[in-house]
C-alpha positions as CSV (number, residue, x, y, z in Angstrom):
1,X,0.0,0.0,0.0
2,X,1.0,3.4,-0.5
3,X,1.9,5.5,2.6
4,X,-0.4,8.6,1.0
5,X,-3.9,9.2,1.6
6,X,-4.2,8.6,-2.2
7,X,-2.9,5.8,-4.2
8,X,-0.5,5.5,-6.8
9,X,-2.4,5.4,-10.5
10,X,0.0,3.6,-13.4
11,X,-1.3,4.2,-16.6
12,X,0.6,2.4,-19.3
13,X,0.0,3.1,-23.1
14,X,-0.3,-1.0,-24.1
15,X,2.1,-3.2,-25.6
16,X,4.0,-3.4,-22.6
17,X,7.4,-5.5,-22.1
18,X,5.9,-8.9,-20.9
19,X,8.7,-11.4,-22.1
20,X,12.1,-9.9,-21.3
21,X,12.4,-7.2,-18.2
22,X,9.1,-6.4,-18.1
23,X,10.7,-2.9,-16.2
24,X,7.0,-1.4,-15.8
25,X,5.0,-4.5,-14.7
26,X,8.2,-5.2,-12.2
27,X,7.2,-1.6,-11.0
28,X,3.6,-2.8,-10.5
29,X,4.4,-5.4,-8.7
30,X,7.0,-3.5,-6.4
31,X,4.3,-0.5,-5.9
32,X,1.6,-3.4,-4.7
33,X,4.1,-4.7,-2.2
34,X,6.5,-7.0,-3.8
35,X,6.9,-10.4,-2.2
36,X,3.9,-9.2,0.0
37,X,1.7,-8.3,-3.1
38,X,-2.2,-9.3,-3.7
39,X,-3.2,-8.3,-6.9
40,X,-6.7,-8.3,-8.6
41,X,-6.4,-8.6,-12.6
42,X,-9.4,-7.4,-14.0
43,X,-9.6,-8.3,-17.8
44,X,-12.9,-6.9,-17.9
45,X,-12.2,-5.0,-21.4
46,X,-10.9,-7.7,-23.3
47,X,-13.3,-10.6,-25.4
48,X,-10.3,-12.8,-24.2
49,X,-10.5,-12.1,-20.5
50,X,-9.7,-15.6,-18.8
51,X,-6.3,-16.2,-21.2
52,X,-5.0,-12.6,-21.2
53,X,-5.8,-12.3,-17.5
54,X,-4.2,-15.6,-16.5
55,X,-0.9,-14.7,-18.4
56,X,-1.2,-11.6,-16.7
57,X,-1.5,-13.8,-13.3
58,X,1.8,-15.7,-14.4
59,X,3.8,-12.9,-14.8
60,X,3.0,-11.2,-11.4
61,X,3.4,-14.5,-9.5
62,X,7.1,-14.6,-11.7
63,X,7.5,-11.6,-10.2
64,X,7.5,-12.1,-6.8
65,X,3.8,-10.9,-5.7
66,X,2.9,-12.9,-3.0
67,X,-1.3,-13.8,-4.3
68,X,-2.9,-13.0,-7.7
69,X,-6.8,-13.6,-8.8
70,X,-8.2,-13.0,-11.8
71,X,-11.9,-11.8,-11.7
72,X,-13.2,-11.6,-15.1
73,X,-16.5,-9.7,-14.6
74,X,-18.8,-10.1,-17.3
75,X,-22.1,-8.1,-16.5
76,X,-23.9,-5.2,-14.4
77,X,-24.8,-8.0,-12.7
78,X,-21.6,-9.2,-11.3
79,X,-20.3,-6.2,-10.3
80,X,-23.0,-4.8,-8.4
81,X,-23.0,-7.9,-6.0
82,X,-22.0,-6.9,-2.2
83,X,-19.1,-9.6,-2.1
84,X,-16.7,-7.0,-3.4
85,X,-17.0,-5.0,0.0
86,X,-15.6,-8.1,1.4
87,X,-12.9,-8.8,-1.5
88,X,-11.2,-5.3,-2.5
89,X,-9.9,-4.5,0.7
90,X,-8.4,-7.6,0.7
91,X,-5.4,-6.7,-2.4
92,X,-2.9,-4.5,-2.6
93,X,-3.0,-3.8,-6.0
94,X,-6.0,-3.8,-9.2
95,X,-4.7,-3.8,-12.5
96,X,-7.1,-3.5,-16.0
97,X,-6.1,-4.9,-19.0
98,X,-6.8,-3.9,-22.2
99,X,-9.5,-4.4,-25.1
100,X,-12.5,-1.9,-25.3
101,X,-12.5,1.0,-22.7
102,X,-16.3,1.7,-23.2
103,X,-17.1,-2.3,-22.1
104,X,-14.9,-1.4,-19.0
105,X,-17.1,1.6,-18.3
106,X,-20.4,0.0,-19.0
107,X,-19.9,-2.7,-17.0
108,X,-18.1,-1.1,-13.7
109,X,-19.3,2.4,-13.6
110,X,-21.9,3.3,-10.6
111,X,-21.6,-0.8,-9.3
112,X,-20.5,-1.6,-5.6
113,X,-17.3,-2.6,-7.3
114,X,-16.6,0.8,-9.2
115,X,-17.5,2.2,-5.5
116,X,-15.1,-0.1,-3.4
117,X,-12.3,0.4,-5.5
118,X,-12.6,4.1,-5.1
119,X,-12.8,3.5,-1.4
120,X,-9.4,2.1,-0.9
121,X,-7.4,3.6,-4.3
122,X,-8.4,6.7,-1.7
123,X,-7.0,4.5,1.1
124,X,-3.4,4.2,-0.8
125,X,-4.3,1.1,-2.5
126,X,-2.3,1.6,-6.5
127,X,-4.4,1.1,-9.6
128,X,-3.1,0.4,-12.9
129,X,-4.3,0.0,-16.5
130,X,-2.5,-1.0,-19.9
131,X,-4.2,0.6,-22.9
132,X,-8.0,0.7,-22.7
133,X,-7.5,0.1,-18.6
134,X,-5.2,3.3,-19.0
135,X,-7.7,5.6,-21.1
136,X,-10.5,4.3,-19.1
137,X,-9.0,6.0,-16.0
138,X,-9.3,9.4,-16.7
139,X,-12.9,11.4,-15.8
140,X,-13.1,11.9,-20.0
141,X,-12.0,9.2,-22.1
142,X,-11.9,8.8,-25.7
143,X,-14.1,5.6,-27.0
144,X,-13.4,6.0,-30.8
145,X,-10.9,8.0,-33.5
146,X,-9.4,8.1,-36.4
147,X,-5.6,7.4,-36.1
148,X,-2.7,8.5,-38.6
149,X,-5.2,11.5,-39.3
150,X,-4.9,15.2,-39.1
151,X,-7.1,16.9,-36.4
152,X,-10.6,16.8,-38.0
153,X,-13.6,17.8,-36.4
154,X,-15.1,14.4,-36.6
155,X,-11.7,12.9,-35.6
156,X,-12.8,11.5,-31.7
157,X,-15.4,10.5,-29.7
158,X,-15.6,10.6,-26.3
159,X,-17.6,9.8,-23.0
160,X,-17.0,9.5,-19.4
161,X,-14.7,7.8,-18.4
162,X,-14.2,6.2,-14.1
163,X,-12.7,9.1,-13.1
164,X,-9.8,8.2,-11.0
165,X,-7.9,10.9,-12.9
166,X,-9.5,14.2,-13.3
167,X,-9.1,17.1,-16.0
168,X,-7.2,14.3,-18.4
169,X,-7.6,12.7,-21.3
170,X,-5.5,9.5,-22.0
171,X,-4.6,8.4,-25.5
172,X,-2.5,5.0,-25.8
173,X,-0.7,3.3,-28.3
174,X,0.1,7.0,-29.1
175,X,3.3,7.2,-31.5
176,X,2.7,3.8,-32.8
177,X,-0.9,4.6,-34.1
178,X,-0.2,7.8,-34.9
179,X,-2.7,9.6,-32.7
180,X,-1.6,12.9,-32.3
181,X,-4.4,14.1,-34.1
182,X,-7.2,12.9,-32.3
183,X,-5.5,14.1,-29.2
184,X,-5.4,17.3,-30.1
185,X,-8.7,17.4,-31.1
186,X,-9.9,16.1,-27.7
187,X,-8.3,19.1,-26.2
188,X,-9.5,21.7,-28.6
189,X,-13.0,20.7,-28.0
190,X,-12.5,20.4,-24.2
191,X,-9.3,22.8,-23.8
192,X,-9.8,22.7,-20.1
193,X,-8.3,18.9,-20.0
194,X,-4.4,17.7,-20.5
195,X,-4.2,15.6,-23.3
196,X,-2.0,12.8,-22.1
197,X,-0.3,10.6,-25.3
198,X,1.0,7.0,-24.0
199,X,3.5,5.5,-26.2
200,X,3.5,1.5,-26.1
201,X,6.1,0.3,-23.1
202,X,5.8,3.6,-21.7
203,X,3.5,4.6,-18.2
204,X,2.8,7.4,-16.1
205,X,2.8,6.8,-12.7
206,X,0.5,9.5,-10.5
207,X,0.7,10.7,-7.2
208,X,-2.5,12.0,-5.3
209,X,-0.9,15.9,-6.2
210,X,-1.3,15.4,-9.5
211,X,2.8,14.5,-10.7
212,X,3.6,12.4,-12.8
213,X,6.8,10.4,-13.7
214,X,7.6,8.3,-16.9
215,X,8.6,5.3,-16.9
216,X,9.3,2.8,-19.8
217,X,11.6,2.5,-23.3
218,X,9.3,5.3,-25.6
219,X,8.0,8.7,-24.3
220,X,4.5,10.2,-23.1
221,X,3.1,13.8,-24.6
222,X,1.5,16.3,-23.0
223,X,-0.7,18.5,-24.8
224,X,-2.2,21.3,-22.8
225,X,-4.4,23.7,-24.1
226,X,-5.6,26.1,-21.3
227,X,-3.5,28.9,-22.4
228,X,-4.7,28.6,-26.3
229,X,-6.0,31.3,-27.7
230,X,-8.7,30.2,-29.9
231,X,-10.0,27.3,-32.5
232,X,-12.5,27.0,-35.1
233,X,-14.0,24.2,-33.2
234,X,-17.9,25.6,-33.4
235,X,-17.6,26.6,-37.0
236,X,-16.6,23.3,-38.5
237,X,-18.3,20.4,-39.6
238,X,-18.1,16.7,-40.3
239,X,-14.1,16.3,-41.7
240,X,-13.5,19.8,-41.6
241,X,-9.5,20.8,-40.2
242,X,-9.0,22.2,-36.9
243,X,-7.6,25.2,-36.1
244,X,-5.7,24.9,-32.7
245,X,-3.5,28.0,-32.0
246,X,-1.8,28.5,-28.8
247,X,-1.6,24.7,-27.6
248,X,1.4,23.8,-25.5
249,X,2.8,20.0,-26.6
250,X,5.8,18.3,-24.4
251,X,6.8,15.0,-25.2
252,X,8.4,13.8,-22.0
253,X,11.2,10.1,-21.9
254,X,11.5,8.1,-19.0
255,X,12.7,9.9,-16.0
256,X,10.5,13.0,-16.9
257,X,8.4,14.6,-15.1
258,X,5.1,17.2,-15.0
259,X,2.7,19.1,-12.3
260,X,-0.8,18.0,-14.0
261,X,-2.6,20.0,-11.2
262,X,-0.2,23.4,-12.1
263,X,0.5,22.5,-15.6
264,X,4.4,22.5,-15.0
265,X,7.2,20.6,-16.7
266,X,9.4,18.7,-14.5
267,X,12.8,17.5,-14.9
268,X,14.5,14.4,-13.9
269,X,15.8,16.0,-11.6
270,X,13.2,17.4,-9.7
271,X,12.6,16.4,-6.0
272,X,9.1,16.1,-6.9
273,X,9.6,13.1,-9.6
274,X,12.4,11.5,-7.7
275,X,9.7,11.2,-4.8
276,X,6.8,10.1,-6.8
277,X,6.5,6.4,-5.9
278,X,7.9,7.1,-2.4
279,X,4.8,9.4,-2.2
């Protein structure tokens, strides 16, 4: 458990190292306890979930974490029953995997388990997700885009997402899928979010004040557009262009830092990154 009144959130863009160091699921692990670790897979996004969340169980345990269950929640149903009261408080550490972020939502949001794993993620338990588990975190998430497009106006859709991140927008797979442009478009039609671009193998990890630290072989990018100074976004239509003037855009490697709640690059060096999983 973390020692902070809030827990650790990993957010990791997919395509994660599973078969050699596997440096971000290690961190997992490590963050959830390591020998002492009880983690909850929950493959709840993918139409695979009992194989990818039992190779999922094989790595932790290869890992060193002490207990792993897989709980493959299929309906409303399931995870509005009361026995998850009984069973969350019993792990360390839930991690999503991914597939569809929207299933994830529309099974788990408003249900007793949605509730109870707010309840202790606020107690210090760490949450993470790998690609739709990761985009599914934020309060907005985006559900559908185009990819290797420019920013159009019909170039993302988005809904809510479970809001264990606030004022982001995730985006995974980033580089790889070329996804800048739907990004960008997220934030010029809600400019008060920060676009957050997750390449594959690469995470954020988040403390409860809002800094995060990269970790992983790629980079993340920031894209924040509170400070932009206008956009056509209400005079466009269907594949019109965008016109987004003013945005700010970091692209941050592992070791990198930045202040979501002030909006403020931070360097490697910076107390405040060095401290983030000590948090």
């Amino acid at each position: 458990m973390n020692k902070n009144d809030q827990g650790l959130l990993l957010a990791i863009g997919g395509g994660e190292d599973r078969k050699r160091e596997k440096l971000i699921l290690k961190k997992f692990v490590y963050l959830a306890g390591g020998s002492l670790a009880k983690i909850m897979i929950v493959p709840v996004a993918s139409g695979n979930g009992e194989v990818l969340g039992q190779e999922y169980s094989e790595i932790f345990k290869s890992l060193g974490s002490l207990q792993t269950e897989v709980v493959n929640i299929t309906s409303r149903k399931e995870a509005l029953h009361s026995r998850w009261e009984r069973k969350l408080p019993k792990v360390t550490g839930v991690f999503f995997t991914g597939g569809d972020q929207l299933k994830l939502t529309s099974i788990l949001g408003g249900t007793v388990f949605e509730r109870e794993l707010k309840k202790m993620f606020a107690r210090g338990m760490i949450l993470a997700g790998t690609s739709a588990g990761a985009a599914a975190m934020s309060g907005t998430m985006i559900v559908e885009g185009l990819s290797d497009k420019p920013p159009l106006q019909c170039t993302v859709k988005m809904a809510p997402g479970l809001g264990f991140l606030q004022e982001v927008v995730i985006d995974q797979h980033f580089a790889q899928r070329g996804r800048v442009g739907r990004l960008l478009a997220a934030v010029a039609q809600n400019p008060f979010v920060i676009g957050l671009g997750l390449d594959e193998d690469t995470a954020v990890l988040v403390n409860g004040t809002g800094v995060l630290k990269v970790i992983g072989s790629q980079t993340a990018v920031v894209i924040d557009g509170h400070d932009s100074i206008s956009s056509n976004v209400t005079e466009t239509y269907g594949h019109d262009p965008l016109a987004i003037i003013g945005v700010t855009f970091h692209v941050l490697p592992s070791g990198h830092g930045f202040q979501l709640k002030k909006r403020k690059y931070l360097g490697p060096t910076s107390r405040e990154v060095e401290a983030v999983e000590f948090s």
